[in-house]
N, C-alpha and C positions, 0 to 999 in steps of 0.2 A: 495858389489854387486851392480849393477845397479838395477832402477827400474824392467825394465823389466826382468832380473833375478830372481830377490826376488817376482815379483806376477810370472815367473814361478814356482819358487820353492811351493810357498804359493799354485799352483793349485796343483801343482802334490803332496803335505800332503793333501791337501781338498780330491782331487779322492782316496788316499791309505786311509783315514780315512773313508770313505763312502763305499768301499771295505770288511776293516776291521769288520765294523759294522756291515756288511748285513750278513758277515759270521758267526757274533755273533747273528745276528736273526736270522739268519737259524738254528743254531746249538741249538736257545734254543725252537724253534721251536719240532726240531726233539727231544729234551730232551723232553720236555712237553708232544708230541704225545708218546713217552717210557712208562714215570711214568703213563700216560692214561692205557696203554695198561696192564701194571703188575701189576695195581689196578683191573682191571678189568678182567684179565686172569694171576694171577703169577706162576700157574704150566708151560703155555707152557716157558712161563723167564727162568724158573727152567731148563726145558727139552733143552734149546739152551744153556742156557751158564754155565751148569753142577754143579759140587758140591762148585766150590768159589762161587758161586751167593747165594746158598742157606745159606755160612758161611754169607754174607753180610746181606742177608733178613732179620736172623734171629734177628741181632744185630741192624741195623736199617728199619723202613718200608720205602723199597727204592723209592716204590710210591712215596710218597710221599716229599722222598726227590729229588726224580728227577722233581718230578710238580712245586716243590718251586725254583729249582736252573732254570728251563726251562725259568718260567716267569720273575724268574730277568733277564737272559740272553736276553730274547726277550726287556724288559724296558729297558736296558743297550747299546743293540743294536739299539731301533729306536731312542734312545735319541742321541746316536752319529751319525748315520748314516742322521739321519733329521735334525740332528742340523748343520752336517758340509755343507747337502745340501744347506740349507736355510742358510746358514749363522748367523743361531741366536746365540746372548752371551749367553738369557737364557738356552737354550736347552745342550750350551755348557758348560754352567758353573753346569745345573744339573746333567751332564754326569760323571765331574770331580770329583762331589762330591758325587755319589754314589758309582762311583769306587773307590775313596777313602774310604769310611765308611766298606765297604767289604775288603780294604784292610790293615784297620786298626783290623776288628774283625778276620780276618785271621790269620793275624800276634799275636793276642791274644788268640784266639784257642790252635795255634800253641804252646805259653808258657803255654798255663794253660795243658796243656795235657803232655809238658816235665815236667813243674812242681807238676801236683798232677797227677800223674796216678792212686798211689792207691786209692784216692779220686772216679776218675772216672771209676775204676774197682768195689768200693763199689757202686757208685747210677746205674752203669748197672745193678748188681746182684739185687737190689734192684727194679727194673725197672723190669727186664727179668722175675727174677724166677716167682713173679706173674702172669704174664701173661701165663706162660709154665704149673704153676697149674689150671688156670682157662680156656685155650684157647686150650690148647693141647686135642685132641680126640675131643673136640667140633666145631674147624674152618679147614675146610678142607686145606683148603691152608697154615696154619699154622705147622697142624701137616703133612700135605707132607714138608714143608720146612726141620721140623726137621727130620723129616726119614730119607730124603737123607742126613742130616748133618750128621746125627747117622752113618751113614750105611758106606760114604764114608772114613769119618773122623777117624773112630772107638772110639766114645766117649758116652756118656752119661749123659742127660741133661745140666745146663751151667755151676755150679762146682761140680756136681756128681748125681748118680744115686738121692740123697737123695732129689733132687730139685723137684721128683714126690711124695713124698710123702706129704699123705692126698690130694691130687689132683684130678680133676675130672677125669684121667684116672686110678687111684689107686683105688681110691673109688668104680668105676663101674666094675674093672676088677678082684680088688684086686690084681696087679701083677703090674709089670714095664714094661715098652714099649718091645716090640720083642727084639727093635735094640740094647738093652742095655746089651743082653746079650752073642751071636754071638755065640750061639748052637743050633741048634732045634733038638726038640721042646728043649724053654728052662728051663733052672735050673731053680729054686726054688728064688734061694736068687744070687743076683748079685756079692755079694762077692766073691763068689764062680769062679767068672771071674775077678781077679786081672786086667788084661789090661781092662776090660772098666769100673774101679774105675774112672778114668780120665773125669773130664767136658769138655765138650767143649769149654770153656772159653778159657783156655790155649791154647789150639790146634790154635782157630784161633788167639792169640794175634803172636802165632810161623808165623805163614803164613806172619802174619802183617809184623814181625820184618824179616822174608828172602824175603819183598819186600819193605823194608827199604826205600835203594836204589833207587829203581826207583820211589816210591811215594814220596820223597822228591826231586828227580829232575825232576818230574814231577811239582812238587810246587811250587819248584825254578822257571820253565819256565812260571806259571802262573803269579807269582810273577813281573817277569820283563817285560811281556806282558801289566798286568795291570800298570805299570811303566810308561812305553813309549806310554799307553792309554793316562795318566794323560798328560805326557808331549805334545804328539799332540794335545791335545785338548784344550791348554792351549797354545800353540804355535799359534793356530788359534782363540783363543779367544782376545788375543794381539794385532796379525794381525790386527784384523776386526777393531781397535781403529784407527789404523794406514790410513786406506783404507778411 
């Protein structure tokens, strides 16, 4: 290519890179303001986006994980989009390398999750049940989380009714949550309702696995976005040697 080619080509990666970026600040922008918002309000969360949110809550505090993934998204984006402005190597080489670092733990996530599930199926249970004994009846937005899990889902607790027992609502009520039993008023003893033996555990790993599919080709597109991140940025960090 001729000079004048190649510093076109070179403007027009600089402006799609600058583009790219802003879209990545805005988006974790608007993440950020989210996780704000369902910290601070997670019933009406609950009331917009119905009983998958409340499967999602329960399993992780999505606050919190949307506040964490907002503000890498925002560092991620002004590092690229100011760095391709300004032309700076550093700005551009820290860009590469956060995106890289995110998509090496990705990429390890990924294994450690096909490779131990049961692992990570033990330290949830180990995680959850605790909190379902000491938080449920006590934190309001907790225990509407599980309601609606209960209620939509038809299950109970996160591997069975038994994960209320000696719990702060067992304790104060002597009985098990309404939702666990799907009579009113209800029985006595849960058993007595075979279908809500079932934890919710399973239930949402089933949702997990019939949205497979699209959560790993969702991954996949993440995947190769953050790819062609590295590669642009590293295309223009070359450049600027050149120039």
């Amino acid at each position: 290519l001729s000079p004048g080619a190649k510093m076109g080509f070179f403007t027009f990666i600089k402006v799609m890179m600058i583009l790219f970026n802003l879209a990545i600040f805005l988006s974790g922008g608007t993440l950020l303001g989210v996780g704000i918002w369902v910290k601070v309000d997670g019933e009406s969360f609950l009331n917009i986006f119905g009983a998958l949110s409340s499967s999602v809550l329960q399993v992780v505090n999505v606050s919190y994980l949307l506040i964490v993934i907002g503000a890498i998204l925002l560092v991620i984006g002004f590092l690229g989009c100011y760095g391709a402005q300004k032309e700076s190597k550093c700005l551009l080489m820290m860009f590469f390398s956060v995106v890289l670092i995110i998509f090496i733990a990705e990429v390890a996530a990924a294994v450690v999750a096909l490779v131990f599930t049961g692992l990570a199926e033990t330290l949830l249970t180990g995680l959850v049940t605790p909190l379902l004994k000491e938080k449920y009846g006590v934190d309001a937005t907790f225990t509407h989380i599980w309601n609606v899990t209960m209620t939509e889902v038809h299950c109970c607790g996160l591997n069975n009714y038994t994960d209320f027992d000696n719990s702060y609502w067992y304790n104060k009520y002597d009985s098990y949550p309404e939702q666990c039993f799907g009579v009113s008023p209800p029985l006595a003893h849960p058993h007595l309702r075979g279908c809500l033996l079932q934890g919710c555990f399973k239930q949402i790993l089933e949702e997990i696995r019939t949205n497979a599919g699209v959560a790993g080709g969702v991954a996949a597109g993440i995947a190769a976005l953050e790819i062609a991140a590295m590669a642009v940025s590293m295309y223009l960090y070359c450049r600027l040697d050149e120039k």
